[in-house]
C-alpha positions, 0 to 999 in steps of 0.5 A: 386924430383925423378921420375918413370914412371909407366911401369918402375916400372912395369919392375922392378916389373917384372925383380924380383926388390924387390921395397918398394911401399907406396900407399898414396890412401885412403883406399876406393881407394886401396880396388879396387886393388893395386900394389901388395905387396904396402903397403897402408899409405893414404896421410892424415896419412903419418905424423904420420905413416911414423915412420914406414918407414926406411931411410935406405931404397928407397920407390916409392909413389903411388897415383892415377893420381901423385900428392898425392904422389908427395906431399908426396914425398916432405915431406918425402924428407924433413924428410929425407927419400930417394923417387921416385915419381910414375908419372902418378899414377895408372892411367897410371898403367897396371900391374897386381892389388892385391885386 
């Protein structure tokens, strides 16, 4: 499983990366702000959402501390899906938030 820090995707974030974020919080969670322009498909849902994803495309999972979106990175490898995992979730986030 590929792996990001939070202040490496910040960086991107920063230097004008268009990187395609997927929160895997519920919804109550990302209420309290989230990465802005993440889209949010809480974990529990991703299996019948992730139609809505593109394979052609690299998305980085987000949870809040790197485990649900661990999770979620492996089921979407294995559906085929190109992934990195945000390690340390938003916890170890100290970027600017959307609300």
């Amino acid at each position: 499983m590929k792996q990001m820090t939070a202040k490496e995707v910040e960086t991107l974030l920063n230097e004008g990366k268009n990187l395609n974020i997927v929160d895997v919080r519920e919804v109550a969670e990302v209420a309290e702000g989230k990465i802005p322009g993440a889209v949010n498909i809480p974990l529990g849902l991703l299996e019948f959402r992730m139609h809505e994803l593109d394979k052609s495309k690299e998305y980085t999972l987000v949870c809040r501390s790197g485990g649900r979106s661990g999770q979620a990175s492996q089921f979407l490898e294995g559906q085929g899906f190109n992934v990195i995992n945000m390690s340390g979730g938003m916890l170890a986030w100290e970027g600017k938030l959307e609300k």
